[in-house]
N, C-alpha and C positions, 0 to 999 in steps of 0.2 A: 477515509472516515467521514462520517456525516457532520456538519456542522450545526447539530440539534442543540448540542451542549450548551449551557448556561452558566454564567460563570467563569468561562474561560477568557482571560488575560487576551487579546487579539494586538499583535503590534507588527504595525507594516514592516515588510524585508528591507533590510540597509542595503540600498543598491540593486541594481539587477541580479533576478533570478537566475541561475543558470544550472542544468542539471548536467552531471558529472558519473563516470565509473566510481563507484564506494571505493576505497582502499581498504587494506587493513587497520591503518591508524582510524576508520572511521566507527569501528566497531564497538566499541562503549558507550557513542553518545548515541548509535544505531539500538542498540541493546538498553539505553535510557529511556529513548523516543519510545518504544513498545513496552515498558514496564511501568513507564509516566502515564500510560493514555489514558485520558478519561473517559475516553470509550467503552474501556474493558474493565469497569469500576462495576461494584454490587455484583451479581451473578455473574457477570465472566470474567470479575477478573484471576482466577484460575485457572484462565487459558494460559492468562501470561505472567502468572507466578512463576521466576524463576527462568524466565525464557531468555535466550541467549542469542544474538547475530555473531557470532564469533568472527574470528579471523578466517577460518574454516571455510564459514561458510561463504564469504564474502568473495574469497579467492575461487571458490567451486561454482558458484553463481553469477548470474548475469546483473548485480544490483547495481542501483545507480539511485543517486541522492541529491535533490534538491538543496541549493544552499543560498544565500545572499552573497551581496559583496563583501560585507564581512565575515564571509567563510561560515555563517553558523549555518547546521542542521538546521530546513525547512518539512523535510520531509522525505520518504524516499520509498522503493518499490525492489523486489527482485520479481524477473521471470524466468520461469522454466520455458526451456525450448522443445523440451521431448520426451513427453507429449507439452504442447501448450499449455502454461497455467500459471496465471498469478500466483506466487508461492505467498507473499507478503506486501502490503502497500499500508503505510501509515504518514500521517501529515503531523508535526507536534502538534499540542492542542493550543501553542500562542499563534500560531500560524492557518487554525481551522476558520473558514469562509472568504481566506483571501485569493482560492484561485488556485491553489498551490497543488492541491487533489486532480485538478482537472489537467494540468500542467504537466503533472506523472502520468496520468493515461495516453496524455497524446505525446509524450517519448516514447512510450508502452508498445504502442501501437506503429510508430515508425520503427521502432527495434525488429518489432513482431513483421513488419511488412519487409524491411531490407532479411529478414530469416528465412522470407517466402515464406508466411505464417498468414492464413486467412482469416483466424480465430484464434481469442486466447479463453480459453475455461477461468472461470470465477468462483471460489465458494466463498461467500458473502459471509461478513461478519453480520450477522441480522439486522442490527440498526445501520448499518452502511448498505444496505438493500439499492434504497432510495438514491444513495450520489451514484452509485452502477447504473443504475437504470436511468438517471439522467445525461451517462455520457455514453449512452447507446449503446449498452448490453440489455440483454434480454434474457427473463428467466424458465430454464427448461427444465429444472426439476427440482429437489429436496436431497442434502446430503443428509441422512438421518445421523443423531448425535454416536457420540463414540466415547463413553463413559471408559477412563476415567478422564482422560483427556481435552475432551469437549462435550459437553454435558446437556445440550441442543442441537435441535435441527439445525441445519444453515441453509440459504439460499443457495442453487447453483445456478450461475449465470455462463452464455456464450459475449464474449465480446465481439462482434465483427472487427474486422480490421480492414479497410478500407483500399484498394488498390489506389498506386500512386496514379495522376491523372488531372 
């Protein structure tokens, strides 16, 4: 998510950062972080009316969650392996412009490279266009919206993934 927001509460992480496998226990403050966001306020936020990270999904998926040292939700991401693609990446918004965003790409992308992954597909939540393309993805085309669902266009972005080296 972009750190345009205004307004939002920013308070440094108690202790070192450290990104972790999601569990299941992580799954309600996972499924708060995306229904809090203030990203997804005014027109989108019935994308994530009612959205769910369940336990389900958490166990099916490759997600993994940014915390503090004292353990609270910073933020967190899942990727798909097959085909490559960002499924989800969300930062809380007390935690948007401290780094935390850019912190989950580059796990993202060590995942994606120990996968044998040269790229990972992005569809951009439109206002997070800008932090994609600051951590060097690049955009190749337009998902057109998909009413009733998602009710805009999104950006689609390729992430490269950098060999080790």
């Amino acid at each position: 998510m972009s750190s345009h927001l205004t307004g939002a509460r920013r308070a440094a992480p108690v202790g070192p950062v450290r990104i972790r496998r999601a569990t299941v226990a992580d799954a309600k403050r996972l499924t708060a972080m995306v229904r809090r966001s203030r990203a997804y306020e005014g027109p989108y936020a019935a994308m994530v009316e009612g959205y769910r990270v369940g336990p389900d999904y958490i166990e099916s998926h490759a997600v993994h969650v940014a915390v503090d040292g004292g353990g609270a939700a910073l933020g967190f991401y899942a990727l798909v392996l097959d085909p490559p693609e960002l499924d989800l990446m969300f930062v809380a918004d007390r935690a948007q412009g401290l780094g935390i965003g850019r912190l989950l790409v580059g796990h993202l992308t060590g995942e994606a490279r120990r996968a044998g992954i040269d790229a990972v597909r992005v569809v951009s939540h439109p206002p997070s266009e800008g932090f994609y393309l600051s951590v060097g993805a690049r955009r190749v085309g337009t998902c057109p919206a998909n009413p009733p669902a998602v009710a805009w266009d999104r950006p689609e972005l390729v992430l490269p993934v950098a060999a080790d080296g």
